[in-house]
N, C-alpha and C positions, 0 to 999 in steps of 0.2 A: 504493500500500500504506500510505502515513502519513496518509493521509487517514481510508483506510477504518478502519486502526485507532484514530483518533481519534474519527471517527463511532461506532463500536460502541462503543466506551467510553462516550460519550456519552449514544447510545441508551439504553444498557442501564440510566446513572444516570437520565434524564428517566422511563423505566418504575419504578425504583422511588422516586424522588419523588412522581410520579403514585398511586402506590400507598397511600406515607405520608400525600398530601393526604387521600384519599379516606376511608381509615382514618379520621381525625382528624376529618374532618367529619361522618361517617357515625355515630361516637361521640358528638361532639355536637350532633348533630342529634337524638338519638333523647333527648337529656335532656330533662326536662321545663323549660322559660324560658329555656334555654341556646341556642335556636336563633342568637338575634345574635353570639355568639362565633364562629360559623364561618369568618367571611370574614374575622374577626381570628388566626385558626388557619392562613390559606392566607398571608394578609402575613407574620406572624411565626414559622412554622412551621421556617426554614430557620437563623433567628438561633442556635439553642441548637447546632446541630451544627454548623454554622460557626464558633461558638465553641471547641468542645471540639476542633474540629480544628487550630487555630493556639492554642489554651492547650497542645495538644502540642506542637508545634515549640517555643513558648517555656519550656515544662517542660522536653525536651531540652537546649536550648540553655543553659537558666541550672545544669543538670546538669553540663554541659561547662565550665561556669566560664567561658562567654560572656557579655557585656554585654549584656541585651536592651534596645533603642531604642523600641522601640515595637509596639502589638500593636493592629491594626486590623481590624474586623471591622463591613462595615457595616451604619448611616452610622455608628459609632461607630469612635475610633480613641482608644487610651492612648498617651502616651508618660513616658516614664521622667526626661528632660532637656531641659527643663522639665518636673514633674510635671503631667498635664492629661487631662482625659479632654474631649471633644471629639466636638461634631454634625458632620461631615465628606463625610458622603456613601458614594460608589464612589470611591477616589483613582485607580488605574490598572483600565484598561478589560481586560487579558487577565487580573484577579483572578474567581478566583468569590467575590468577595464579603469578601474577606481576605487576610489577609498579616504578617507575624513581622519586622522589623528589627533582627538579630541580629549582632556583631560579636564575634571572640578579642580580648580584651586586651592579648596579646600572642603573640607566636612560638609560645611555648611552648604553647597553644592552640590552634593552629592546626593540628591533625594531619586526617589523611584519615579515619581512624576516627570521628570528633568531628564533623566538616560528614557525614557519610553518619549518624551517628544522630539527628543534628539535622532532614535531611531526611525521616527515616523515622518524624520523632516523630507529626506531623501522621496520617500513614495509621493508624499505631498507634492511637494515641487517638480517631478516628472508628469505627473497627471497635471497641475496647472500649466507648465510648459506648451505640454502637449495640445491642452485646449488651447489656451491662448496661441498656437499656431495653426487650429484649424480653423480657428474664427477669425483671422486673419486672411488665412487662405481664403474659406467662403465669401467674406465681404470684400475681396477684391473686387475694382469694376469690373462690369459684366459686358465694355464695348468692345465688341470683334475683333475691333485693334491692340488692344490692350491686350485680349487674349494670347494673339498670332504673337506678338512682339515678344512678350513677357514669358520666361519659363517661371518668375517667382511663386505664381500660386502654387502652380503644382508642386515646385523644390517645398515651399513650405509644409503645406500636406503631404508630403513623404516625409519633412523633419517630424509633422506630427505623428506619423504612423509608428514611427522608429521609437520618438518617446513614450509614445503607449506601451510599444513593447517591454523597453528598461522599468516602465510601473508596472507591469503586469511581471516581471520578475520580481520585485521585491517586495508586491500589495499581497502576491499568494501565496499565504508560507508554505513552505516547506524545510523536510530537515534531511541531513544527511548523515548515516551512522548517528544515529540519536540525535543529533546534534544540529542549532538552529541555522539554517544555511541563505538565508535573507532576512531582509530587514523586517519584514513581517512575525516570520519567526521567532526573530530576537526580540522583536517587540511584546509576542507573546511570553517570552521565556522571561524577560524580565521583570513580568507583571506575577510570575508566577514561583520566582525564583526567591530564595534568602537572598538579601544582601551582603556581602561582606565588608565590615569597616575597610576603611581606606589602606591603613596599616597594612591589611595584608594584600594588598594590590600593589606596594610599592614596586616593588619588583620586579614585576611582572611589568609594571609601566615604564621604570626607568631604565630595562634592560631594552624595551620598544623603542625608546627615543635614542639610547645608544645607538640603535641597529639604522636607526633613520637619519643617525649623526647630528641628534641635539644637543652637544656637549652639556655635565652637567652643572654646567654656572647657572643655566638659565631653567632648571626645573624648579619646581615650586618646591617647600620647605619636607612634604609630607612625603614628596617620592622619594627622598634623600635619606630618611630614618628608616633606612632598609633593616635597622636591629631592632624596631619594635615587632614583634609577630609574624615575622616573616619566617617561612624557612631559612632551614641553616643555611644552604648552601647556595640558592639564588640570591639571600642579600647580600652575605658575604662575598660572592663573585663580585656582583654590581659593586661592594665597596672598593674590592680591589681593581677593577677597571677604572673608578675613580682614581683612585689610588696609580696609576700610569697617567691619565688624562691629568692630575696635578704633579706627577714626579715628587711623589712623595714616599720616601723607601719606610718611615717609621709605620706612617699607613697600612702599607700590604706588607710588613712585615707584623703587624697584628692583626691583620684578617689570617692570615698565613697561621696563624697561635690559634685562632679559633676555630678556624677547622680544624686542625690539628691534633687538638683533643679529643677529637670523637673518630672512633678508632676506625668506623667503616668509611668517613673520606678522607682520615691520613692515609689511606693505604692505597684510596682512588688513584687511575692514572693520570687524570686530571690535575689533581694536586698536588702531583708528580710535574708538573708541564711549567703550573705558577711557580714552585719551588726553586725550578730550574731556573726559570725567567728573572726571578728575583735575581738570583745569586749571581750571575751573569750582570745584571743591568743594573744592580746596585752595588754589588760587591767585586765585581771586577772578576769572579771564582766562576775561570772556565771550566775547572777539572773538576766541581760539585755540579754545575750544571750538566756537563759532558754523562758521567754518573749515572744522574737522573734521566736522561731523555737516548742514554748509549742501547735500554731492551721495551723502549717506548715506540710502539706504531701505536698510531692513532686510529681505531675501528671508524669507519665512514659515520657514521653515528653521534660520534661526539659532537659540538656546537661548534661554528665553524671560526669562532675566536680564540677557541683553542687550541684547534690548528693552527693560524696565523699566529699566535706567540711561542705555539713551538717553532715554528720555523723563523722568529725573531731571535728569539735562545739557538737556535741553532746557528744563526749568522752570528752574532754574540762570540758566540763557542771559536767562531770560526776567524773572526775580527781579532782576536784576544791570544789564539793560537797563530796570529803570523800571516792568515789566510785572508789577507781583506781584498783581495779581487772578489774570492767566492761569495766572502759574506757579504761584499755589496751587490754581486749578481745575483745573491737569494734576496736580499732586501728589493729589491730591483723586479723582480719576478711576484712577491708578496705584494710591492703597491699595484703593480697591475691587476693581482688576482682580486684584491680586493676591490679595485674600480671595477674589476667581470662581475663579480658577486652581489655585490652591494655596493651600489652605482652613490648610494648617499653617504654611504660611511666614511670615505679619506676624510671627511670634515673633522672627524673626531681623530683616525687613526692617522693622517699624515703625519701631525704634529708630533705623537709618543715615535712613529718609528724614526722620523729626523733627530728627536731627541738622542734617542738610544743609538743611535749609529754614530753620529758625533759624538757623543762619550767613548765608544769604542773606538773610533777610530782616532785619539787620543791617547788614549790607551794600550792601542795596539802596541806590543813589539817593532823598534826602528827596524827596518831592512836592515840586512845584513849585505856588506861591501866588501868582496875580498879585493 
């Protein structure tokens, strides 16, 4: 049954997308020189209503006296901290195409009314879009010439067909593996759902803004007490990514203590990888880092910043033993992969790996001259 009602939701948006293509082209095709716009009307036909549907949720939201982060819609993505508007791509693959990075600035914000209009902004604003461009269409003049000349009614009436489509994706819930898979759904789930205080969302939020390259100077007070009620080990990471993002060794050198203590993730590989990274990047101690990451493969599984610090520890290792071609051609290879992967993050990670590379290579061992 969640199948099929995700498939007919589905269906029924592909029909009238199909519809709005059709429209649009069929409009301008019948202009007189206007035929080469057509296949430019089927690429870019979807961008306008994908837009007005996530400028609702962020209209919503900044309604609410929430913080909005960032508002992507692609390949285009804005964010708010750092200001930046940005060629990006598809960032996550279950998006149609967009997505709202919205946060309460505090408690006080945070109510269940306020996250349900926030979700419901999106559906809202593609249905009025959508009308508002057929009653535009319709009321075009109705003189012959006007008709012949002009492809805009029709392009219009295909943009509205298109934006019915994106509301009829998100007005019909459905879920996928349990789980709320549009804005309908989430709207229902969250009428229906406990809240969780703020506390233990920090996390969860400021590892989000990390990943979208919010450095964290500019989060709000509440997502930064990642040691109120959090889990151990997601606040304690986010401290210590902090903790590089200010080049502070006393920092991750006491997050570093507090995992440490609890025997099942001192023993992690994971905390095998910071270990290493520390000792290298603050203590100059190639041969404890070496050590630690010498019977460490990273299973594809792991989070992928913890890869990229292994492979900074590794250049580290490699700067420190004499090796600085290598370690700058890993370091080298790591800014790229990171622009591949996460097109927003150098924002945050250029800064720590120029940091640490300039200390090693300082550091490094003089050439030796015979």
């Amino acid at each position: 049954m969640e199948d099929f009602n995700r498939h007919l939701a589905q269906g029924l948006a592909i029909v009238l997308s199909l519809l709005g293509v059709l429209m649009g082209m069929t409009a301008i095709g019948r202009a007189a020189g206007l035929n080469w716009l057509a296949p430019l009307f089927v690429l870019l036909a979807w961008f306008p209503s994908v837009l007005a549907h996530e400028l609702g949720h962020a209209i919503a939201a900044w309604i609410c006296g929430w913080r909005v982060w960032m508002v992507h819609v692609a390949p285009l993505a804005w964010r708010s901290h750092p200001h930046s508007l940005q060629l990006v791509g598809y960032l996550r693959g279950r998006e149609m195409g967009g997505f709202v990075v919205c946060h309460p600035p505090s408690e006080n914000n945070d109510t269940r009314a306020r996250t349900m209009l926030i979700s419901a902004g999106g559906p809202i604003a593609s249905w009025a879009f959508g009308f508002a461009l057929a009653v535009v269409a319709a009321a075009w003049p109705a003189s012959p010439y006007a008709m012949r000349e002009s492809p805009l009614p029709g392009v219009l009436g295909g943009l509205a067909f298109i934006s019915f489509s994106v509301a009829v994706l998100s007005t019909w819930p459905y879920w996928k593996n349990a789980r709320p898979a549009n804005d309908a759904a989430m709207l229902i789930a969250k009428a229906r759902d406990r809240r969780s205080p703020l506390s233990e969302q920090a996390a969860g939020v400021g590892y989000q803004l990390w990943g979208y390259g919010v450095p964290s100077r500019f989060w709000d007070p509440w997502i930064r007490r990642t040691d109120d009620g959090q889990p151990l080990i997601s606040g304690a990471y986010l401290d210590f990514l902090r903790a590089l993002e200010s080049n502070d060794p006393e920092q991750a050198k006491a997050v570093l203590a507090r995992i440490g203590v609890h025997k099942a993730h001192g023993e992690a590989d994971y905390f095998k990888v910071l270990k290493a990274f520390a000792a290298v990047r603050w203590d100059n101690d190639a041969s404890t880092a070496e050590s630690l990451l010498s019977s460490k493969i990273l299973p594809p599984q792991e989070p992928r910043d913890i890869v990229w610090l292994r492979d900074m520890a590794i250049a580290g290792v490699q700067y420190l033993n004499g090796d600085g071609d290598y370690g700058r051609e890993r370091l080298a290879r790591l800014r790229r992969k990171i622009a591949s992967q996460a097109p927003l993050s150098p924002s945050v990670w250029t800064p720590i790996i120029s940091s640490a590379e300039a200390q090693w290579r300082s550091a490094a061992p003089a050439p030796h001259i015979s």
